[in-house]
C-alpha positions in Angstrom: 19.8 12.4 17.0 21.2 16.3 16.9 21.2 18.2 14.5 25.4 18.2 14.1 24.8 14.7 13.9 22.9 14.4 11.6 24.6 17.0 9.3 27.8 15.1 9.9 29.4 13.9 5.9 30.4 10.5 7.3 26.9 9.7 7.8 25.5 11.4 4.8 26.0 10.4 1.3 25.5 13.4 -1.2 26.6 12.8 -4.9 25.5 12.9 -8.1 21.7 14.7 -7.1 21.3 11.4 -5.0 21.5 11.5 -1.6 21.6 8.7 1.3 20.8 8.8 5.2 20.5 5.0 5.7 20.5 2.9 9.3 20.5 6.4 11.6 17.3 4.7 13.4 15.7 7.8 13.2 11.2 7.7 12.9 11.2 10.5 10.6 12.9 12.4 8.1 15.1 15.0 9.5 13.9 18.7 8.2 17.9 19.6 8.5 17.8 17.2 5.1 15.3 18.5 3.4 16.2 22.1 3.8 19.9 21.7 3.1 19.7 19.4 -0.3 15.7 19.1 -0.7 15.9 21.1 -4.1 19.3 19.0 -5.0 18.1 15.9 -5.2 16.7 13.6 -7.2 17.1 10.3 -5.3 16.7 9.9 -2.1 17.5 6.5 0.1 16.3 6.2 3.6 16.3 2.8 4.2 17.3 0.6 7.7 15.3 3.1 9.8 13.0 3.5 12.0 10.4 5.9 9.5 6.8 5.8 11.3 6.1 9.1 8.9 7.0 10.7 5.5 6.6 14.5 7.2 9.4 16.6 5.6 9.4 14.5 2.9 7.3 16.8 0.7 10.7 19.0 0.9 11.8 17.2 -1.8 9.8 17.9 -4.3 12.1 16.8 -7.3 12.0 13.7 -6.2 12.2 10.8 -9.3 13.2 7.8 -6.9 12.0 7.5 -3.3 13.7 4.3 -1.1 12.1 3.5 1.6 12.8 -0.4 2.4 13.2 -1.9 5.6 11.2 0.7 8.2 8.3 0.5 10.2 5.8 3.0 7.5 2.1 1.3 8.2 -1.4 1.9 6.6 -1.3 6.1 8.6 1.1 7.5 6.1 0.2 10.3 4.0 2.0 10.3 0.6 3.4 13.6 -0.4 2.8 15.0 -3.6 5.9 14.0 -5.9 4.7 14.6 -9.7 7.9 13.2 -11.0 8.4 10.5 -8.9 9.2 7.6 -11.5 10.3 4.8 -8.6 9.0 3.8 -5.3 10.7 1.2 -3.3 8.7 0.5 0.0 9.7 -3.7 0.5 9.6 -4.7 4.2 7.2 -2.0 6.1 3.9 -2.7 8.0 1.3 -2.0 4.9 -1.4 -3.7 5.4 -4.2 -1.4 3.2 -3.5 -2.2 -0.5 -6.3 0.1 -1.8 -5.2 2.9 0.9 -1.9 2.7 -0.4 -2.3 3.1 -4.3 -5.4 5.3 -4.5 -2.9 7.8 -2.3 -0.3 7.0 -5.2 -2.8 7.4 -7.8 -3.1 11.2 -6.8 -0.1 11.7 -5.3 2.5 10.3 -7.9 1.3 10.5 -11.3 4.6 9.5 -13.1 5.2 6.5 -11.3 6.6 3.6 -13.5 7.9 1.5 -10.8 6.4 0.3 -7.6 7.7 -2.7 -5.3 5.9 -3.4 -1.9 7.8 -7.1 -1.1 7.6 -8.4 2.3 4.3 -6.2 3.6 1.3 -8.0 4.4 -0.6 -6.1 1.4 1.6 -7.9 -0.6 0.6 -11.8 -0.5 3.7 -13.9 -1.2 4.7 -17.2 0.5 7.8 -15.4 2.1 5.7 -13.7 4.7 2.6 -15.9 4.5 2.7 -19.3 4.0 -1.2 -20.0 3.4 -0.8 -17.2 0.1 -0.3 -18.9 -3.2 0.9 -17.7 -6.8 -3.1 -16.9 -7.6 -3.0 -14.5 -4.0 -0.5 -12.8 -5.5 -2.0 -13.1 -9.3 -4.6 -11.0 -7.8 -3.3 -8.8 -6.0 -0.9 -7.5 -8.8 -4.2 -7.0 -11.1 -5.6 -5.4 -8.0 -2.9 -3.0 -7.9 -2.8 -2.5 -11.8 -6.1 -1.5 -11.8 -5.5 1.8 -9.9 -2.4 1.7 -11.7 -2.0 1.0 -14.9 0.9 3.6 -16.0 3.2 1.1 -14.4 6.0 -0.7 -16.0 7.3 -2.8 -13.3 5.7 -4.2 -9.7 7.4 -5.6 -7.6 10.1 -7.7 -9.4 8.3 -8.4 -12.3 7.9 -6.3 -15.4 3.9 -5.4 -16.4 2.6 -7.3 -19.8 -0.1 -6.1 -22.3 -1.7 -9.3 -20.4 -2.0 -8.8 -17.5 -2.6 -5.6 -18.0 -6.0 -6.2 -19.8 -7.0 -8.7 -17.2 -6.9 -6.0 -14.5 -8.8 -4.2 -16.6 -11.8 -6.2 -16.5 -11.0 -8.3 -13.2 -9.0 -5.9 -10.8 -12.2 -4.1 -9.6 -13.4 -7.2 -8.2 -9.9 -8.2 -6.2 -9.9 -5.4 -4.0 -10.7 -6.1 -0.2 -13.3 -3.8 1.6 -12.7 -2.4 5.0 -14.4 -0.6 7.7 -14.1 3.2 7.7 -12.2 4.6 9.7 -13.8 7.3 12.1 -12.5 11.3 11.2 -11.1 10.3 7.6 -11.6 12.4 4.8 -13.4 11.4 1.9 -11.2 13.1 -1.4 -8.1 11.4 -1.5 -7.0 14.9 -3.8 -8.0 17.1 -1.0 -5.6 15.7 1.5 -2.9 14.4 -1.2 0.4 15.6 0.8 -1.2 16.4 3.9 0.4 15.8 7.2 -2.7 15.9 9.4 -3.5 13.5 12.3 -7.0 11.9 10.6 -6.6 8.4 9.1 -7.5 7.7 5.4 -9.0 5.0 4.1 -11.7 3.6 1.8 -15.6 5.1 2.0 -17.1 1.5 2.8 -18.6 1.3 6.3 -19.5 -1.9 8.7 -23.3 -3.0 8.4 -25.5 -1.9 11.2 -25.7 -4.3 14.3 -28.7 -6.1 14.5 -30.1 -7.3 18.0 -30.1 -11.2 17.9 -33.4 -11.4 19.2 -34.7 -9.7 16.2 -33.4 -12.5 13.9 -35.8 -15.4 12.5 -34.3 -18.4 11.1 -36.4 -19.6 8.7 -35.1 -23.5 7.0 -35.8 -23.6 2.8 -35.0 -27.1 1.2 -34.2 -26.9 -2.6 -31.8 -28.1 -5.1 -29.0 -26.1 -5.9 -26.9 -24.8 -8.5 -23.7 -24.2 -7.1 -21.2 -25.7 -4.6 -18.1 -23.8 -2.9 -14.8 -25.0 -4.0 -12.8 -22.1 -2.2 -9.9 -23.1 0.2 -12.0 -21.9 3.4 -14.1 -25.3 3.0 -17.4 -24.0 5.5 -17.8 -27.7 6.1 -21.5 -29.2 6.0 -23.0 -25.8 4.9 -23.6 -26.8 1.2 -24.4 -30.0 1.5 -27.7 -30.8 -0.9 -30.8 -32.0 -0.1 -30.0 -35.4 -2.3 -26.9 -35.9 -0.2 -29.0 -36.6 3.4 
């Protein structure tokens, strides 16, 4: 799209510090925007597009409401740094990363009350996956509330005193730990805002391969203490020695 497209009023909506650009199908935010009402605005809307990156977006630096709904932003965006930002709307993108995500938001967002991330994969609901139940997304909210526990609202729902406290002592142990990615950084701070190529991630890396002809079964009866009640059964694996 051109720029006198793109500065044409019947597809901009500019009132009231809040400004609009929604369903232009563009992948990123047009500098033109940021340049001609970054320091105006307050809320910005960009959703129904085609964003694969925030770049420009740190343009706007007032920022207290950031839309971003129905685009194709996956687990490579870097968040700019927005210290007022209050709400950020993000339903229906390609987030996979939960911990990428809000550790970025953590440093890059301090003010954030409101955060909803509906319809990505990092958010388990039954609407996009039908094998995630109410306790998937139990934990994932005290996951999230962990990181984040300035927030008033996620997702739809309001935060209690609650479940506050329980993510407190349990979101730690929700969080899912990935491979690192090769050429990330390590400080999330340091590259808060940045719009470099690396990717960013978590610190946790895969365990070392092993050559399979260095492994040694070795067969231990015993009686014991626990059995797995998790939904992936492992079949026969558990079964105790009384039970043959």
């Amino acid at each position: 799209m051109d720029q006198e497209n793109i500065t044409d009023s019947r597809i901009i909506n500019f009132q009231n510090n809040r400004l609009c650009y929604v369903g232009q199908e563009v992948t990123c935010i047009p500098e033109i925007l940021g340049k001609m009402y970054g320091s105006k605005v307050k809320s910005l809307d960009l959703s129904f597009n085609n964003l694969t990156t925030l770049n420009h977006s740190e343009l706007f630096s007032d920022l207290e409401e950031f839309v971003l709904d129905n685009n194709n932003l996956n687990d490579n965006i870097k968040l700019p740094r927005l210290p007022n930002l209050q709400i950020l709307s993000m339903n229906n993108n390609n987030i996979t990363d939960l911990e990428n995500l809000v550790t970025q938001i953590k440093y890059c967002m301090p003010s954030l009350r409101f955060l909803s991330l509906l319809g990505n994969k990092a958010c388990p609901t039954q609407l996009i996956d039908f094998e995630k139940d109410e306790n998937d997304y139990k934990r994932y909210r005290y996951s999230v509330l962990y990181y984040l526990p300035e927030l008033r609202f996620l997702d739809s729902r309001p935060v209690t005193n609650e479940e506050l406290d329980a993510a407190m002592t349990k979101g730690e142990y929700t969080k899912i730990i990935r491979p690192k990615r090769l050429n990330e950084p390590l400080d999330w701070r340091s590259t808060c805002g940045s719009q470099s190529n690396g990717n960013i991630s978590n610190i946790f890396s895969p365990l070392s391969a092993i050559p399979t002809q260095e492994i040694h079964h070795q067969a231990a009866y015993g009686r014991r203490r626990f059995r797995y009640t998790g939904k992936q059964s492992e079949g026969n694996r558990f079964i105790l020695n009384r039970d043959l």
